[in-house]
MMTF fields as JSON, N, C-alpha, C and O atoms, coordinates in Angstrom:
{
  "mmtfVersion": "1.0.0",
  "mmtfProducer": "UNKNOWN",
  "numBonds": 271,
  "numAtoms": 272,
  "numGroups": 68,
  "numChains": 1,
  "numModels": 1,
  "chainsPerModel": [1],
  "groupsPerChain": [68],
  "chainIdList": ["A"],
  "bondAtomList": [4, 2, 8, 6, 12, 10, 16, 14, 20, 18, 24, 22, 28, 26, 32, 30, 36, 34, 40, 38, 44, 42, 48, 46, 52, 50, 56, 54, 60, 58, 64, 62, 68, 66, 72, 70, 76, 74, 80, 78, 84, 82, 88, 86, 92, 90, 96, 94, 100, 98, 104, 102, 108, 106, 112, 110, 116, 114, 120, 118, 124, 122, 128, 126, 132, 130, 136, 134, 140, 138, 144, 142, 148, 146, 152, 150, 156, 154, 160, 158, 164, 162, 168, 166, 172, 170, 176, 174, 180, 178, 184, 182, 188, 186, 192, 190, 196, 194, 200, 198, 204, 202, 208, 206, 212, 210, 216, 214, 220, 218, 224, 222, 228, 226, 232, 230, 236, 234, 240, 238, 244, 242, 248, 246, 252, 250, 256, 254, 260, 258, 264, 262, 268, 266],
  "bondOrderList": [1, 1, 1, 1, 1, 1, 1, 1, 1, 1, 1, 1, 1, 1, 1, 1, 1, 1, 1, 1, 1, 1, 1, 1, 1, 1, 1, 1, 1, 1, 1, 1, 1, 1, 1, 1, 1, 1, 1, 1, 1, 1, 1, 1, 1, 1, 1, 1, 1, 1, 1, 1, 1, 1, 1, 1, 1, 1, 1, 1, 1, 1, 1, 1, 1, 1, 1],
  "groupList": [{"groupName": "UNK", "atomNameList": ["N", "CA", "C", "O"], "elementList": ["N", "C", "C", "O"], "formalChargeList": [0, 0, 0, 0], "bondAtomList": [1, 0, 2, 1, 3, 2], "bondOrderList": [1, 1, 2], "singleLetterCode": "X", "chemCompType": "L-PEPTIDE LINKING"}],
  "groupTypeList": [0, 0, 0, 0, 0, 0, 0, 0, 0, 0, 0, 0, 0, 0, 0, 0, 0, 0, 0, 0, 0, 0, 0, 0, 0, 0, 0, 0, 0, 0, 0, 0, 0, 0, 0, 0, 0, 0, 0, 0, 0, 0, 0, 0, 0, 0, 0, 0, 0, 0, 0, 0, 0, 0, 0, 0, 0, 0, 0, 0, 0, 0, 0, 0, 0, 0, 0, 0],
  "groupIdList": [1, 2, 3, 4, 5, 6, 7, 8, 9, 10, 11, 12, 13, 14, 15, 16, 17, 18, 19, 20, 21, 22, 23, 24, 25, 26, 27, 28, 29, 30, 31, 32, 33, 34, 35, 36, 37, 38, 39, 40, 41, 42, 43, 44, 45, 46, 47, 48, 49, 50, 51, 52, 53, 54, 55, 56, 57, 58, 59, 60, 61, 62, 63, 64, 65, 66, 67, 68],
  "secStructList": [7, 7, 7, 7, 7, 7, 7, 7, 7, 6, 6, 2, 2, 2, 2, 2, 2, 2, 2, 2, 6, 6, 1, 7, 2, 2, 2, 2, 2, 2, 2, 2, 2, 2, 2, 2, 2, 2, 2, 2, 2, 2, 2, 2, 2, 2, 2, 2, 2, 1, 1, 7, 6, 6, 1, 7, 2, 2, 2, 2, 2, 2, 2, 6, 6, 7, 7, 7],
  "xCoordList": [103.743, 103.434, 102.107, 101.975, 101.272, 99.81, 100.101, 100.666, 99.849, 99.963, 98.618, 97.443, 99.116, 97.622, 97.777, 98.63, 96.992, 97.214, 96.968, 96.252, 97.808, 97.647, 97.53, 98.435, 96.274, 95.838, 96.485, 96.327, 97.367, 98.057, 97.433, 96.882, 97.978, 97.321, 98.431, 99.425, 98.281, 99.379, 100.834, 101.795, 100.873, 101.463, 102.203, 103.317, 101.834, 102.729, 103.765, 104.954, 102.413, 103.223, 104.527, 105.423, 104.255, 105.733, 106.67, 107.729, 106.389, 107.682, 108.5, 109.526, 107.804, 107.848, 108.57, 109.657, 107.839, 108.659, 109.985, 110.703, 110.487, 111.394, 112.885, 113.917, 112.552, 113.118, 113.947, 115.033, 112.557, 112.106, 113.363, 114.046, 113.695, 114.734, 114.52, 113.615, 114.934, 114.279, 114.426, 114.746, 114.187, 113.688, 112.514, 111.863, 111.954, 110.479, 109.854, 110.45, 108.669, 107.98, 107.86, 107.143, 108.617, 108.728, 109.92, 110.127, 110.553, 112.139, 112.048, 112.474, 111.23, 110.7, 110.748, 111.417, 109.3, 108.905, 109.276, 108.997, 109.88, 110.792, 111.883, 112.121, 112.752, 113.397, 112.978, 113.594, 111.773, 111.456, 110.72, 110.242, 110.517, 110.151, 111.076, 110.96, 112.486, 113.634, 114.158, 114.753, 114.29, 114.546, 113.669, 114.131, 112.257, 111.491, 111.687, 111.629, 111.916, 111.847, 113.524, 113.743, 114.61, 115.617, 115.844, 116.7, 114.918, 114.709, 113.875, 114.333, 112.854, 111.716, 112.949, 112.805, 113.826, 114.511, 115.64, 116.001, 116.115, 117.228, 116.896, 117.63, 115.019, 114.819, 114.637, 115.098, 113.907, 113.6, 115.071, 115.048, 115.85, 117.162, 117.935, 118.618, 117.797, 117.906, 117.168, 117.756, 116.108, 114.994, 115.473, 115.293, 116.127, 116.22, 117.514, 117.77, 118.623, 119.208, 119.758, 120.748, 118.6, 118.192, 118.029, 118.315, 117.649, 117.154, 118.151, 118.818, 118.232, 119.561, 119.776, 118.992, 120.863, 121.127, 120.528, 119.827, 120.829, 119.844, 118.441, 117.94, 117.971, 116.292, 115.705, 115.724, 115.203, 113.942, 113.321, 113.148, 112.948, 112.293, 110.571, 110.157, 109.983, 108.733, 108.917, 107.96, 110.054, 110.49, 110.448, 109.733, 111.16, 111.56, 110.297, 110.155, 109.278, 108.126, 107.031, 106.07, 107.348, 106.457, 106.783, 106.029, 108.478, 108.645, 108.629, 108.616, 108.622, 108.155, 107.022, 106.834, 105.941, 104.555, 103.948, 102.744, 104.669, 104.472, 103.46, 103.586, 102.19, 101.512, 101.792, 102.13, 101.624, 102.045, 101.049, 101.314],
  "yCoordList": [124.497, 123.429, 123.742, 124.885, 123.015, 122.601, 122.387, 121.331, 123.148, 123.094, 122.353, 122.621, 121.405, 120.561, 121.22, 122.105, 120.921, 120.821, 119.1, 118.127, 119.378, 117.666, 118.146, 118.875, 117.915, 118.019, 116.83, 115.648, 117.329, 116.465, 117.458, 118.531, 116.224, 117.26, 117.999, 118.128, 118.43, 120.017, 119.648, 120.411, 118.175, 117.52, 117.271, 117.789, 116.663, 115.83, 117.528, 117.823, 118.232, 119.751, 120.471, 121.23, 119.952, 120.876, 120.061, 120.478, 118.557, 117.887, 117.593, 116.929, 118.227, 118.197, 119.953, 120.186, 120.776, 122.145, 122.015, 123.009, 120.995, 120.909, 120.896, 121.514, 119.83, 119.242, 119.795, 119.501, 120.996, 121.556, 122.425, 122.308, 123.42, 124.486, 125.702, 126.537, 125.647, 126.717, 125.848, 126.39, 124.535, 124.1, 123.794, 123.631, 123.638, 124.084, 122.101, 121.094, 122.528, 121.071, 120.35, 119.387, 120.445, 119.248, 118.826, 117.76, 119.703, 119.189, 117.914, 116.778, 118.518, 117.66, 116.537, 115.904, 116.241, 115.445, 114.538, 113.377, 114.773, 114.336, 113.351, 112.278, 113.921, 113.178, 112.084, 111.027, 112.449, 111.305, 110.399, 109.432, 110.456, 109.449, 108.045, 106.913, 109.365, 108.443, 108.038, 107.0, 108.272, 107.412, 106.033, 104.968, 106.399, 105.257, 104.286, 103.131, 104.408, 103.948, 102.748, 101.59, 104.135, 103.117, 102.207, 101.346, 102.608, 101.422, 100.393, 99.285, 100.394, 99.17, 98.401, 97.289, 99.179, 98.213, 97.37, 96.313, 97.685, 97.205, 96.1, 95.166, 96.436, 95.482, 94.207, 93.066, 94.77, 93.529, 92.307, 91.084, 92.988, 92.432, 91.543, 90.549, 91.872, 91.186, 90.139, 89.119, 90.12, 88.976, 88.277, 87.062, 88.733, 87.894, 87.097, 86.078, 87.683, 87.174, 85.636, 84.906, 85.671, 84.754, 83.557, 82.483, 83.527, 82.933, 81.878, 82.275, 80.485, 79.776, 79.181, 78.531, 79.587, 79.614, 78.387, 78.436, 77.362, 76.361, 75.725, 74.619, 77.281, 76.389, 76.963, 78.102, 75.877, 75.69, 77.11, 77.823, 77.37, 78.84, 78.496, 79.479, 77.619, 77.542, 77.658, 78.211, 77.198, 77.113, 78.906, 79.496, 79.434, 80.889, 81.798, 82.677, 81.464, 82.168, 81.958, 82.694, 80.757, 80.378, 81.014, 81.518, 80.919, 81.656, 82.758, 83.243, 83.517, 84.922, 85.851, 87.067, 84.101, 84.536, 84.911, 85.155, 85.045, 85.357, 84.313, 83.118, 84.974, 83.786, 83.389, 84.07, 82.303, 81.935, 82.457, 82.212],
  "zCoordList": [88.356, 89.292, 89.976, 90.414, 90.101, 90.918, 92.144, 92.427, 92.96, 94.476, 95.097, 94.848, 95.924, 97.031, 98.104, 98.157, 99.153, 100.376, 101.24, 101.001, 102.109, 103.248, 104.227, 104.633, 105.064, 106.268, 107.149, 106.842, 108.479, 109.06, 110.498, 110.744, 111.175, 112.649, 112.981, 112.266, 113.942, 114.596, 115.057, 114.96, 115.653, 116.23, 115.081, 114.992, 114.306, 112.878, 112.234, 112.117, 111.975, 111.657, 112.607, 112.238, 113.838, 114.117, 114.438, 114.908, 114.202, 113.989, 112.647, 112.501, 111.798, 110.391, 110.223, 109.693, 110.692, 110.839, 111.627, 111.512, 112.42, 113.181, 112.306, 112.564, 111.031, 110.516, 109.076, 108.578, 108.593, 107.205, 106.999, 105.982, 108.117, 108.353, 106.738, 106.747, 106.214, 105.028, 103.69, 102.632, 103.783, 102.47, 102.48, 103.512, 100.986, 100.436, 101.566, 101.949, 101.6, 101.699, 100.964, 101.238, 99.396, 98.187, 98.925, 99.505, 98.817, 98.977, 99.996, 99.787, 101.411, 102.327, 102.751, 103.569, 101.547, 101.35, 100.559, 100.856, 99.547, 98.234, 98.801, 98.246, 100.327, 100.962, 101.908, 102.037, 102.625, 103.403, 102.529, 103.122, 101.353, 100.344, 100.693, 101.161, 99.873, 99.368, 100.473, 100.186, 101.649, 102.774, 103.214, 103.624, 102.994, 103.205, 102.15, 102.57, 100.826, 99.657, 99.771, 99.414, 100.647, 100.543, 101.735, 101.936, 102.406, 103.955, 103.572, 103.85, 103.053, 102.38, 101.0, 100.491, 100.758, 99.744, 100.558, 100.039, 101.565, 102.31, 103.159, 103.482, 103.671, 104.27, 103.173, 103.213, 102.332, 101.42, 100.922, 100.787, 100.812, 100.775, 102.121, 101.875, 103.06, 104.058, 104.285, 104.643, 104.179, 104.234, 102.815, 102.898, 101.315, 99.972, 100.316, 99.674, 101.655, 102.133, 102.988, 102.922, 103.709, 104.528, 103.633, 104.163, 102.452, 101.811, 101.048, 100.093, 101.514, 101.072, 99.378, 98.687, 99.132, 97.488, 96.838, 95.827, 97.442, 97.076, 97.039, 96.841, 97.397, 97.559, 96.285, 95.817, 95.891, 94.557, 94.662, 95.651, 92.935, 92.58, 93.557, 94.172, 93.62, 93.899, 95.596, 96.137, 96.546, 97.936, 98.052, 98.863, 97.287, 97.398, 97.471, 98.322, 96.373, 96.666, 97.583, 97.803, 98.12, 99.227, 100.385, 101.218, 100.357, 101.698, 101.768, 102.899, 100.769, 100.676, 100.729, 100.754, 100.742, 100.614, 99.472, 99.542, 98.117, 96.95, 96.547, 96.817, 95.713, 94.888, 93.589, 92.621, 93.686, 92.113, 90.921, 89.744]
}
C-alpha cells in the first residue's frame, strides 16, 4: 500500500484522534466515508419519498432539479 499524507489543521486532528482509539486512520476514514455515504443515501430517499406515486416521469425530474 502507497501511503499519502492530508494536511488538516490541529483542531480537525484531535477531534479525529478523539475518535481513532487504536485503529489505523484507513480504518478511520473508511468509516466516516460509509457513514456519510449512508446519510447522503437516506436523505436522498426521503426527499424520493415525498414524491407522489402519481406524478409524471418529466414532473419527477423537475422536482428534483434533474436535467433532462
Amino acid at each position: 500500500m502507497v501511503a499519502t499524507t492530508i494536511p488538516v489543521s490541529i483542531e480537525t486532528k484531535r477531534e479525529l484522534e478523539a475518535v481513532k482509539g487504536d485503529r489505523t486512520w484507513d480504518e478511520v476514514i473508511r468509516e466516516l466515508l460509509h457513514v456519510y455515504r449512508r446519510e447522503k443515501a437516506r436523505k436522498a430517499l426521503m426527499e424520493l419519498r415525498k414524491i407522489p406515486l402519481d406524478m409524471e416521469y418529466r414532473e419527477v425530474r423537475l422536482k428534483l432539479g434533474l436535467r433532462e
